[in-house]
GUDOMAR-514110 format. One record per residue: residue number from 1; residue in one letter; x negated, y negated, z negated of N, C-alpha, C in turn. Coordinates in steps of 0.1 Angstrom, whole numbers. Each point is the difference from the previous one (the first is absolute). Layout:
! residues N
     n   res   neast   nnorth     nup   caeast   canorth    caup   ceast   cnorth     cup
   NUM     a       X        Y       Z        X         Y       Z       X        Y       Z
...
END
This chain:
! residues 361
     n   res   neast   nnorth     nup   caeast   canorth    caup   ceast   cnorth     cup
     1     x      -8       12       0        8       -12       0      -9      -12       0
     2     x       8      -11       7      -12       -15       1       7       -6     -13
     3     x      -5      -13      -4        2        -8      -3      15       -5      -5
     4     x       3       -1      13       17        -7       8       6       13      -6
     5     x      -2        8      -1       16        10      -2       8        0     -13
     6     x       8       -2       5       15        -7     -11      -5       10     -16
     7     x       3       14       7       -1         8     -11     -12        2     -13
     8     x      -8       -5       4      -15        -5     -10       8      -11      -8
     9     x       5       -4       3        5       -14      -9      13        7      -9
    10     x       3       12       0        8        -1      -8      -2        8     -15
    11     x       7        0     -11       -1         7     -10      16        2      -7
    12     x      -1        7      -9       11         3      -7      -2       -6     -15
    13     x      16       -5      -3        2       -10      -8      11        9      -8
    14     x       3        2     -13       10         3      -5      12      -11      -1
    15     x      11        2       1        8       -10       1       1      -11     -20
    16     x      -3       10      -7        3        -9     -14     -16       -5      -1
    17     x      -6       -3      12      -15       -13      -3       4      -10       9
    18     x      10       -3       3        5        -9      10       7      -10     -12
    19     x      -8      -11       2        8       -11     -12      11       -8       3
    20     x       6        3      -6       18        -4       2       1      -16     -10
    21     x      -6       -4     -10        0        -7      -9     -13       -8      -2
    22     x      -5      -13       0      -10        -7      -4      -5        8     -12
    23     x     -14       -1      -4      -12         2     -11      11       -5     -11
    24     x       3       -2     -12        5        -9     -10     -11      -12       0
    25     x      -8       -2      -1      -12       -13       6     -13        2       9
    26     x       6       -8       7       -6        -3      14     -18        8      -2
    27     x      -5       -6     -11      -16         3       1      -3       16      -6
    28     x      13        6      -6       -3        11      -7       1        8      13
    29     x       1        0      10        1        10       7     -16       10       2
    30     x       5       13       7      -16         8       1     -10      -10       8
    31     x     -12        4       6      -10        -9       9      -6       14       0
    32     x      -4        4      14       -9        10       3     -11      -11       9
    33     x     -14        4      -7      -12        -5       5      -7       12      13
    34     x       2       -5      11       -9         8       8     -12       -8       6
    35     x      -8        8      -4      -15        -4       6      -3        8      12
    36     x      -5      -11       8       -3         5      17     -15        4      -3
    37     x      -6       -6      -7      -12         7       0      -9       11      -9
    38     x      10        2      -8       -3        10      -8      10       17       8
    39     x     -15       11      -3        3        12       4      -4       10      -7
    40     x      13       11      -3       -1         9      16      13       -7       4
    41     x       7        5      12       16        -2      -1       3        8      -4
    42     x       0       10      -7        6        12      -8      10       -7      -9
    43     x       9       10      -4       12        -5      -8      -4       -8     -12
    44     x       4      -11       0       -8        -6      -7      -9      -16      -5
    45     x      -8        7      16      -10       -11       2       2      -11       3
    46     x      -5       -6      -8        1       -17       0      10       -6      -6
    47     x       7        8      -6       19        -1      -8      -5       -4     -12
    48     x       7      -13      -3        3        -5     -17       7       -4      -7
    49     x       7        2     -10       16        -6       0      -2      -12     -12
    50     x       8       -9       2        5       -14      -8      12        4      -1
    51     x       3      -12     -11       10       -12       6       0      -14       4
    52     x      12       -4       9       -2       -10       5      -4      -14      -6
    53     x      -2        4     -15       -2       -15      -2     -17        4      -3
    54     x      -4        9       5      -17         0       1      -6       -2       9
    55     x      10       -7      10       -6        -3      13     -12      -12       1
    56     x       1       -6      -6       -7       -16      -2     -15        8       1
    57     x      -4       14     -12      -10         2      -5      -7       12      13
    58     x      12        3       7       -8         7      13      -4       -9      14
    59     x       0      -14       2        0        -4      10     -15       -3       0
    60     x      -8       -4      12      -13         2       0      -1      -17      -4
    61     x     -12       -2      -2       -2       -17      -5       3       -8       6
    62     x       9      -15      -1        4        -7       8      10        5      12
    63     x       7        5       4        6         5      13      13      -11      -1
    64     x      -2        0      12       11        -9       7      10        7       2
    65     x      14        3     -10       15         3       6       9       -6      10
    66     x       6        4       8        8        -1      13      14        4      -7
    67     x      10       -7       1       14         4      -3       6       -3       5
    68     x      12        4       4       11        -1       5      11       -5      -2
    69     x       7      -12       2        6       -11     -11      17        0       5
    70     x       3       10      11       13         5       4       7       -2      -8
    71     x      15       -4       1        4         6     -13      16        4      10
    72     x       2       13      -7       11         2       7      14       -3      -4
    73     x      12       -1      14        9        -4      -3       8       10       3
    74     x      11       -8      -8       12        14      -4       6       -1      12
    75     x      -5        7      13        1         5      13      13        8       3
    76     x      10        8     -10        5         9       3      13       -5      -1
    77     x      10       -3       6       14        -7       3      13        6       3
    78     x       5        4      -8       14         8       5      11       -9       3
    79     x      10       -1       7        6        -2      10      12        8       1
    80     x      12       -7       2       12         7       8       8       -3      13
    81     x       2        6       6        7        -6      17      16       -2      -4
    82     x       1       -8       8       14        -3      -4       8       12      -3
    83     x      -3       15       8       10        10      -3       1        5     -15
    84     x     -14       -5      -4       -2         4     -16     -15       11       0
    85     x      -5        6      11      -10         8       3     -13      -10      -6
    86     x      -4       12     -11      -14        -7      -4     -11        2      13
    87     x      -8      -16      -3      -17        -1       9      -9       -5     -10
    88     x     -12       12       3      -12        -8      -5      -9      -11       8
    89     x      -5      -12      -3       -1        -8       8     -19        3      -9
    90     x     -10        1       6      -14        -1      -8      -5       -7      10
    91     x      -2      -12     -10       -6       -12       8     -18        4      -5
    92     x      -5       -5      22      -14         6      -1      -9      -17      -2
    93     x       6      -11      10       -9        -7       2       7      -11       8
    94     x      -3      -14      -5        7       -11       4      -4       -2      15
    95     x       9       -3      10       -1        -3      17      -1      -18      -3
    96     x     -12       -3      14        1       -15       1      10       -9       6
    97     x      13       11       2        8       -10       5      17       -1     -12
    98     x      -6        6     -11        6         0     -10       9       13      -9
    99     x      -6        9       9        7         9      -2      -9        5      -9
   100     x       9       12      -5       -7        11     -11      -4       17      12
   101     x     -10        2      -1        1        16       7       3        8     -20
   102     x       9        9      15        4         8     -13       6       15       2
   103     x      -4       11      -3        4        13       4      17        1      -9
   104     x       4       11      10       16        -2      -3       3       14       2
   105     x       7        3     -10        7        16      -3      13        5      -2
   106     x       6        5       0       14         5       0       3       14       6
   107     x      14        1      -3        0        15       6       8       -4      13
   108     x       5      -10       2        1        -5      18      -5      -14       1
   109     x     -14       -4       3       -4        -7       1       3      -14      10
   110     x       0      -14      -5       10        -7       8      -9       -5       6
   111     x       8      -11      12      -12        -6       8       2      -13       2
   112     x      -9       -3       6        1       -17       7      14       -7      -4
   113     x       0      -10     -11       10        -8       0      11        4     -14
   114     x      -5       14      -1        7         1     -15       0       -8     -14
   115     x       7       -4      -4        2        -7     -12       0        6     -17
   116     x      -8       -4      -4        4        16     -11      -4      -13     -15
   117     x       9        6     -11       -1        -6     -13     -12        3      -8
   118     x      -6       -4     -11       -8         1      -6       9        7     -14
   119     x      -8       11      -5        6         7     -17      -2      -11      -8
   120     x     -10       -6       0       -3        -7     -15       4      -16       9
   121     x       7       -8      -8       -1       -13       8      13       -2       8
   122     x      -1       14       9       13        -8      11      -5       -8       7
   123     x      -7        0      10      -10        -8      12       5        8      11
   124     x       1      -10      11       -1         3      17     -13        3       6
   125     x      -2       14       4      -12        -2      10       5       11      10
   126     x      -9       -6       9        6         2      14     -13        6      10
   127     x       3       11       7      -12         7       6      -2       -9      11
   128     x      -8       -3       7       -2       -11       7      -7        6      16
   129     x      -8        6      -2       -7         7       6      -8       15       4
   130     x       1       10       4       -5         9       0     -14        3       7
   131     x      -7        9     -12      -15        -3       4      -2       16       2
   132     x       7       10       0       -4        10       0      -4       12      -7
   133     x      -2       11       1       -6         4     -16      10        3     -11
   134     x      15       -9       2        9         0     -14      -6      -13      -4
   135     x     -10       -9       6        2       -14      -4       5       -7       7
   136     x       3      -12     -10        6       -11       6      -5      -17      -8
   137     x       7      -10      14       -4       -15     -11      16        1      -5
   138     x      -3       -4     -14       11        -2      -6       1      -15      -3
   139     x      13       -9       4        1       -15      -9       7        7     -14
   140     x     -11       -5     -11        3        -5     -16      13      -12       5
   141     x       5       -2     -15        8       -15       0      -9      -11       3
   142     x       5      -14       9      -11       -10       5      -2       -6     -14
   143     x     -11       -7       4       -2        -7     -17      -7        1      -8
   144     x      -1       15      -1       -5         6     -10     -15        6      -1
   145     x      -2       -3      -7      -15         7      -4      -1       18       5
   146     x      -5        4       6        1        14       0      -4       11      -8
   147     x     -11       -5      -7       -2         4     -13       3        0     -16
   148     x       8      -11       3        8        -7     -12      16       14       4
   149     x       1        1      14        8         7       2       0       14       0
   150     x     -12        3       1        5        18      -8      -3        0      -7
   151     x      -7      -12     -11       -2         3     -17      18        3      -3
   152     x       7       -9      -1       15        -1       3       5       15       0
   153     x      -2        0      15       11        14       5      -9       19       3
   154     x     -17       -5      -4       -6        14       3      -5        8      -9
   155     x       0       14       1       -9         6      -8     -16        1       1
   156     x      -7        4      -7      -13         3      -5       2       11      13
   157     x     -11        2       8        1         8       5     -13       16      -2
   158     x       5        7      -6       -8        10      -5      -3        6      10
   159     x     -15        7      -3       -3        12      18       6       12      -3
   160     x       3        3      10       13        10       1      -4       17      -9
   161     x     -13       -3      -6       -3        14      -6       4       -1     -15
   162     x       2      -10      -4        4        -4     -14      16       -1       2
   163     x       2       15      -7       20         0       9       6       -1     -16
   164     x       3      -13       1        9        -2      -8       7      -23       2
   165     x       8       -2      -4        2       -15       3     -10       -3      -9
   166     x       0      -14       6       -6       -11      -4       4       -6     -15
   167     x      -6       -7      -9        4        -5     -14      -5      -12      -1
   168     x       7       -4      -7       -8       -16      -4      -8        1      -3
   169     x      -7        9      -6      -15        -6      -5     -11        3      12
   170     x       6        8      14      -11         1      10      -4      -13       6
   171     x      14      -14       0       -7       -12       4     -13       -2      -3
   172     x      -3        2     -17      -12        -4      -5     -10        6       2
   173     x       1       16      -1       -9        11       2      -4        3      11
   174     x       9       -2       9       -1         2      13      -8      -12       9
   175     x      -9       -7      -5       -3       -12      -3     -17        1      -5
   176     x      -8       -5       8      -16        -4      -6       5      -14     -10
   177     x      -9       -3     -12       -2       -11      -4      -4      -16       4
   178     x      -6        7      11       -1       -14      12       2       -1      13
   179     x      14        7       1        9        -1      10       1      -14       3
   180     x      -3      -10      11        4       -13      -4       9        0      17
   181     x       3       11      16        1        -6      11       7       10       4
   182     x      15       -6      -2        8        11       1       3        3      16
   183     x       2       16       2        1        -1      14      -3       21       1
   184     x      -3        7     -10       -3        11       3      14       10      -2
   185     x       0       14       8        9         7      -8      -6       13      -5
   186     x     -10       -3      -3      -10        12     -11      -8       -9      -4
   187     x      -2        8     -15      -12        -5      -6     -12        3       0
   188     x     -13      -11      -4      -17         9       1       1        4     -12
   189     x       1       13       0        1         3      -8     -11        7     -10
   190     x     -13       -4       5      -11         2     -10      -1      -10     -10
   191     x       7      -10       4        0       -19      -5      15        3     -18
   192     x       7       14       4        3        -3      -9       0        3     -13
   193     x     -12        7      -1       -7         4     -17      -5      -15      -2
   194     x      -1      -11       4      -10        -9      -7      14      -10     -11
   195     x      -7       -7     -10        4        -5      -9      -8      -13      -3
   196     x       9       -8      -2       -4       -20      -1     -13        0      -9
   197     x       1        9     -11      -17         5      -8      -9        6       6
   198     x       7       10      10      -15         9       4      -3      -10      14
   199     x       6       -8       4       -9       -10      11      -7      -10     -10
   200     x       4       -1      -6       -7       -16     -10     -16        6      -5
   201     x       1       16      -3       -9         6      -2     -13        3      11
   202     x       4        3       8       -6        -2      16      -8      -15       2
   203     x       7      -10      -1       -9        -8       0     -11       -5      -9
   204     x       5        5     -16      -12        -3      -9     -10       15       1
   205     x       2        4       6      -13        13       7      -5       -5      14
   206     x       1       -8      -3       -6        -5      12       5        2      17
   207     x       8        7       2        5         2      13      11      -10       4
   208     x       4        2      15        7        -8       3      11        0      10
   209     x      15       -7      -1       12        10       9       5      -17      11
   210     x       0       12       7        8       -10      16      12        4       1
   211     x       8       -7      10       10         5       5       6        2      14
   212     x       2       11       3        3        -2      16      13        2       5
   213     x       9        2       9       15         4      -2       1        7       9
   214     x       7       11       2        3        10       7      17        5      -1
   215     x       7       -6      11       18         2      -3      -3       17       1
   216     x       5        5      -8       -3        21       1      17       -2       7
   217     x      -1        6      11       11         6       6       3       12      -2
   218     x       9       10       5       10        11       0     -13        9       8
   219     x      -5        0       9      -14         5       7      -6        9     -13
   220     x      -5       -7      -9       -5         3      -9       5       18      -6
   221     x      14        2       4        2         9      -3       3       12      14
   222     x      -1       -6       6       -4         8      13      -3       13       0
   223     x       2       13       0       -5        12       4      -8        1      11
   224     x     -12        7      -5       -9         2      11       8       15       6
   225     x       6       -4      16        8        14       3     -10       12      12
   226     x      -9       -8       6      -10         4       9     -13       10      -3
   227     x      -2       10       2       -9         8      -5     -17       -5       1
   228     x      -1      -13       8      -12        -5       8       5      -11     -12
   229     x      -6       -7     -13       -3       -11      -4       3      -11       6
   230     x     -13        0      11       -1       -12       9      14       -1       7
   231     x       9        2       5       10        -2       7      17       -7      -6
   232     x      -6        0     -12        9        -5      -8      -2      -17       1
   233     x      12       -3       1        3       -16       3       1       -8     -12
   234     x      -9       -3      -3        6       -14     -12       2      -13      -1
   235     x       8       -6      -4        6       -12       1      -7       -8      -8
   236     x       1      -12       7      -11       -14      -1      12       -6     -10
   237     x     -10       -5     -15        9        -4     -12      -6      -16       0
   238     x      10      -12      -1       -9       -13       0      -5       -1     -16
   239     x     -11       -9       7      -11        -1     -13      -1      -13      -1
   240     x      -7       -6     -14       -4       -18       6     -12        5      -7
   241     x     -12      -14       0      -11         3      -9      -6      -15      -1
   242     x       4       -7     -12        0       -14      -2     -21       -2      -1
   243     x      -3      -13       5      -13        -4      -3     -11        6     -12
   244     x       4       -8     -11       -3         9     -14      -5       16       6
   245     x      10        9       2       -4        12      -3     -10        2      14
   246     x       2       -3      13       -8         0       6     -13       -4      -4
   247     x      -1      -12      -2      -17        -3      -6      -5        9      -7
   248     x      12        4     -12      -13         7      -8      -3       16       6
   249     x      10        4       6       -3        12       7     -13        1       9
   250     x       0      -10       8      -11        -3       5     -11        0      -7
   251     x       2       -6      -9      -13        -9      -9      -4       15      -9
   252     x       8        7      -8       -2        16      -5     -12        4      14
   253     x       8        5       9       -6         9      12     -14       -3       3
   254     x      -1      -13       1      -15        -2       2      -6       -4      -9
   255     x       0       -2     -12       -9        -1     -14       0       19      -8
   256     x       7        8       6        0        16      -4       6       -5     -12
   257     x      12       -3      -5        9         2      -8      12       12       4
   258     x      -2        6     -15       12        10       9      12       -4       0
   259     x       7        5       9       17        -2       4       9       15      -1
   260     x       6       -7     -11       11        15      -5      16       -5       6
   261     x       2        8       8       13         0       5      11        3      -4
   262     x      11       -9      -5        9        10     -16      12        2      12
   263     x      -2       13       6       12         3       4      -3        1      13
   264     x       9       16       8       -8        -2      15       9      -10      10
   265     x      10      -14      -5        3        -1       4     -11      -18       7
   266     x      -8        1      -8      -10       -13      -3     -12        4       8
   267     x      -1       18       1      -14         7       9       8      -10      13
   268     x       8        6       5       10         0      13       0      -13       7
   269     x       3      -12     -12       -3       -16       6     -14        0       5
   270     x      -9        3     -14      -17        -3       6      -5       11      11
   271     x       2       10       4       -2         6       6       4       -4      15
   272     x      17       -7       2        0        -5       9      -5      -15       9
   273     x      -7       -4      -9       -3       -12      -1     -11       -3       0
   274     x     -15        8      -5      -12         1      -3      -8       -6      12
   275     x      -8       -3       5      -11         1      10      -8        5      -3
   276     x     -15        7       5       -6        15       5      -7       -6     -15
   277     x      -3      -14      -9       -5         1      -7       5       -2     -15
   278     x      12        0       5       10         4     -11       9      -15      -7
   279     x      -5      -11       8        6       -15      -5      16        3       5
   280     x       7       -8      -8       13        -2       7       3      -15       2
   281     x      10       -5       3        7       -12       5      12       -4      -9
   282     x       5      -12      -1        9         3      -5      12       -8       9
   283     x       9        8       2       14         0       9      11       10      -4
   284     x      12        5       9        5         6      -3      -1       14      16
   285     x       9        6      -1        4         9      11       4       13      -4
   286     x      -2        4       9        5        17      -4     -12        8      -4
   287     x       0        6      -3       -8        14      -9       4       11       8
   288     x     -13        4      11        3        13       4     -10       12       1
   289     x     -12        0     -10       -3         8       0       4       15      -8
   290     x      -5        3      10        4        15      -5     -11       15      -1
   291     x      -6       -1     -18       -9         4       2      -2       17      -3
   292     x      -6        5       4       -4        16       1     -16        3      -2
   293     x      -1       12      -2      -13         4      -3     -14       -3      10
   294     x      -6       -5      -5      -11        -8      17       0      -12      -1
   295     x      15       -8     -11       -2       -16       1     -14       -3      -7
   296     x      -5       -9       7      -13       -10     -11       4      -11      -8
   297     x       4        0     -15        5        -9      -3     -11      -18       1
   298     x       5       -7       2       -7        -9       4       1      -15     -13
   299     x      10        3     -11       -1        -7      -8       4        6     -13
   300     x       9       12       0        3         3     -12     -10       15      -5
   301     x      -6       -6     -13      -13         9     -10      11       17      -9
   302     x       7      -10      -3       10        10     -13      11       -3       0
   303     x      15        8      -2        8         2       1      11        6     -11
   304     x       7       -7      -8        9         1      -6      12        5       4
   305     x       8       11      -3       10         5       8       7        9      -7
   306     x      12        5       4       12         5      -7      -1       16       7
   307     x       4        8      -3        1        16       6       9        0       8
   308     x      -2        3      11        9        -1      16       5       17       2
   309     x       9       -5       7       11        13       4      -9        9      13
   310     x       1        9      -2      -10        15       9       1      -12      13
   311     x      -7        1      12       -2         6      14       5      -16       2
   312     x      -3       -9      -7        3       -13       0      -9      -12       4
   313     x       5      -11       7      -10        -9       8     -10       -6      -9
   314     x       5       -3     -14      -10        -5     -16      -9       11       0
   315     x       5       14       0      -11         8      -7     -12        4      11
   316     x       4       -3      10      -11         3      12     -10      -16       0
   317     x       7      -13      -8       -7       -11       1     -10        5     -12
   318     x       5        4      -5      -11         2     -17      -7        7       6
   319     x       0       13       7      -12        16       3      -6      -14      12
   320     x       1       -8       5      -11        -5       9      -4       -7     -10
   321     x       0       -4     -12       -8        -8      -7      -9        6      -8
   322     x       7       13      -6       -6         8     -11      -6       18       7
   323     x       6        2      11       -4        16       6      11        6      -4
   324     x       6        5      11       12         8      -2      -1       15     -12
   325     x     -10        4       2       -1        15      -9      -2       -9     -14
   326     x      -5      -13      -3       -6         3     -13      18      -12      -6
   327     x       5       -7      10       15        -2      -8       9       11      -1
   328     x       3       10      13        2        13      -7       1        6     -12
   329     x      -9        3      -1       -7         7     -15       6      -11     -11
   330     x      -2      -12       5        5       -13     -12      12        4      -3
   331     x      10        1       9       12         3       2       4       12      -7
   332     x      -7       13       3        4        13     -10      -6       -6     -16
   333     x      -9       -4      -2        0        -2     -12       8       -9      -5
   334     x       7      -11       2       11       -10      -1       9       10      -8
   335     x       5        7      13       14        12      -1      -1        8      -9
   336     x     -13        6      -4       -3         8      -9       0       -4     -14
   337     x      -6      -18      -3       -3        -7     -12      20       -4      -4
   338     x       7        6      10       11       -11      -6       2      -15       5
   339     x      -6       -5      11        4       -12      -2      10       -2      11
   340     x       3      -16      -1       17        -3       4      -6       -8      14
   341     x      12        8       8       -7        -5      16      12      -14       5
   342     x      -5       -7       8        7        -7      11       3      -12      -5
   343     x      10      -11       4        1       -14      -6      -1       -2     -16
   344     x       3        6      -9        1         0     -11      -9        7      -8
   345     x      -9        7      11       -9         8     -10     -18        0      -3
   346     x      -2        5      -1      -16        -3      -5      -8       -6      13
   347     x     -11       -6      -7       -7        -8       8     -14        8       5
   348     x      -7       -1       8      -13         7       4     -13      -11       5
   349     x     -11       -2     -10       -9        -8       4     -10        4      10
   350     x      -5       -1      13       -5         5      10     -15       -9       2
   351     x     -12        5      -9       -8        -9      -6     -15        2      14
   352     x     -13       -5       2       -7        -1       5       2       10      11
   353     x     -11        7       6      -17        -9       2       3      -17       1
   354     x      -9        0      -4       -4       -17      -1     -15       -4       1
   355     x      -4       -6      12      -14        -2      -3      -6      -12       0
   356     x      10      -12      -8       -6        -8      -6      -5      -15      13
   357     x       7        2       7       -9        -6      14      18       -7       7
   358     x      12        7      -7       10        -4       9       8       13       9
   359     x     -10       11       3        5        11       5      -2       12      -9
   360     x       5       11      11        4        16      -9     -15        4       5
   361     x      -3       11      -5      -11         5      -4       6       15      13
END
């Protein structure tokens, strides 16, 4: 088997390590430490377990954090047609001509021109456009804030492996601490073990955190269905990346400061954005890389990250960062130690080679 084949990427998960429920606090969750440079890969190797609030004390001196400042919105809209037939309306991503794009669901799905009520509220919105796919532009009520407007009328929109509704307290949880740019409908969710103390701590250790934005779309959850890796299509998610973080990213890269990536959704901005010597710019656009084993990462050292679902586009981003066989192994020991997989569940620190110069070793 190469590389690319789907089936290398996958493992077996018991269904009761699948976390249905937040940590009770954010920092108490597990932290598995893997070291890329420590051997053998035998079961085992290079595996160290924390908790999350011992992360400050594993990061290498000085390193530059990358975060993801998304914050998602309650995307998920239910809806009735005049006959009384429930619609889910899951809003993906604002259109420049004022529309909402937005995937639309039912058991007879309406079209062009339908009028349908809102559950919470009692709002008119109206399909406006068909894009294909089961998408559409939807007109919100005029006037209105669009985000003001599914705080209003939307739910929290949970990934569909966490099967149970939504609760009030997932606005919060469901939620990084420095969420500041609303516009996502998933969370980065390596961003959400941190706590208003354990950043404050970070910077009296001397390190230091940026922020970059990445809208995490519906893609994100994408099945890889193709037996060939490479032939799998992924969807370009918009990013911004304000001055500040650009400089100092820059400024990290070529003084060999390291750059920890908290979340692969922050690899994915810099990765798409990098030039051959690893500076970035700051603007916005889409985010389309899409990386596999053979990428050269060109800015990001170390990698903060949450346990991803088998045969998945994340876990194939991590094995080109870390070696497919030795996250593997990471992975059976995860499953075997007990710990809690997916949005809600434990965190995994993805630490050197580091050689001190700005690159991997």
């Amino acid at each position: 088997m190469n590389e690319f084949d789907r089936r290398l990427y996958h493992y077996e998960l018991p269904p009761e390590q699948i976390a249905y429920q937040p940590a009770e606090q954010r920092d108490a969750s597990r932290l598995m430490l893997l070291d890329r440079d420590v051997a053998p890969l035998g079961e085992g190797g290079g595996v160290s377990h924390h908790r999350f609030h011992d992360f400050v004390d594993l990061l290498p001196p000085r390193s530059l954090l990358v975060m993801n400042d998304a914050r998602v919105v309650p995307a998920r809209v239910y809806c009735r047609k005049p006959t009384g037939g429930r619609v889910e309306l899951f809003w993906l991503a604002p259109l420049d001509d004022g529309l909402a794009r937005c995937t639309v669901r039912a058991s007879r799905r309406p079209g062009v021109g339908a009028r349908l009520r809102t559950e919470r509220g009692d709002h008119e919105v109206v399909l406006v456009r068909d894009e294909g796919a089961g998408r559409f532009g939807v007109r919100f009520p005029e006037g209105v804030d669009p985000y003001r407007f599914l705080s209003e009328v939307g739910e929290v929109p949970l990934p569909p492996y966490i099967r149970r509704a939504a609760e009030a307290y997932d606005g919060e949880r469901y939620q990084t601490v420095y969420a500041t740019r609303p516009g996502a409908v998933a969370a980065p969710t390596a961003g959400l073990h941190f706590t208003t103390s354990l950043l404050a701590r970070l910077g009296a250790a001397g390190h230091e955190a940026v922020t970059v934005t990445l809208y995490v779309g519906p893609g994100t959850f994408k099945p890889v269905e193709v037996d060939d890796v490479r032939e799998h299509e992924m969807e370009g998610e918009r990013y911004v990346i304000n001055t500040e973080a650009a400089v100092a990213i820059s400024s990290a890269k070529a003084t060999g400061r390291p750059i920890v990536a908290v979340g692969t959704t922050s690899v994915r901005v810099l990765e798409s954005v990098a030039d051959a010597e690893g500076h970035v710019q700051a603007g916005e656009g889409l985010a389309e890389a899409y990386i596999l084993p053979g990428h050269r990462f060109r800015v990001v050292d170390h990698l903060l990250t949450n346990f991803h679902l088998p045969s998945s586009t994340l876990l194939m981003l991590i094995s080109a960062l870390a070696g497919r066989e030795r996250v593997v192994s990471a992975y059976q020991t995860a499953v075997a130690e007990g710990y809690r997989f997916y949005s809600y569940g434990d965190a995994m620190f993805i630490r050197g080679p580091f050689d001190g110069h700005g690159g991997h070793t």
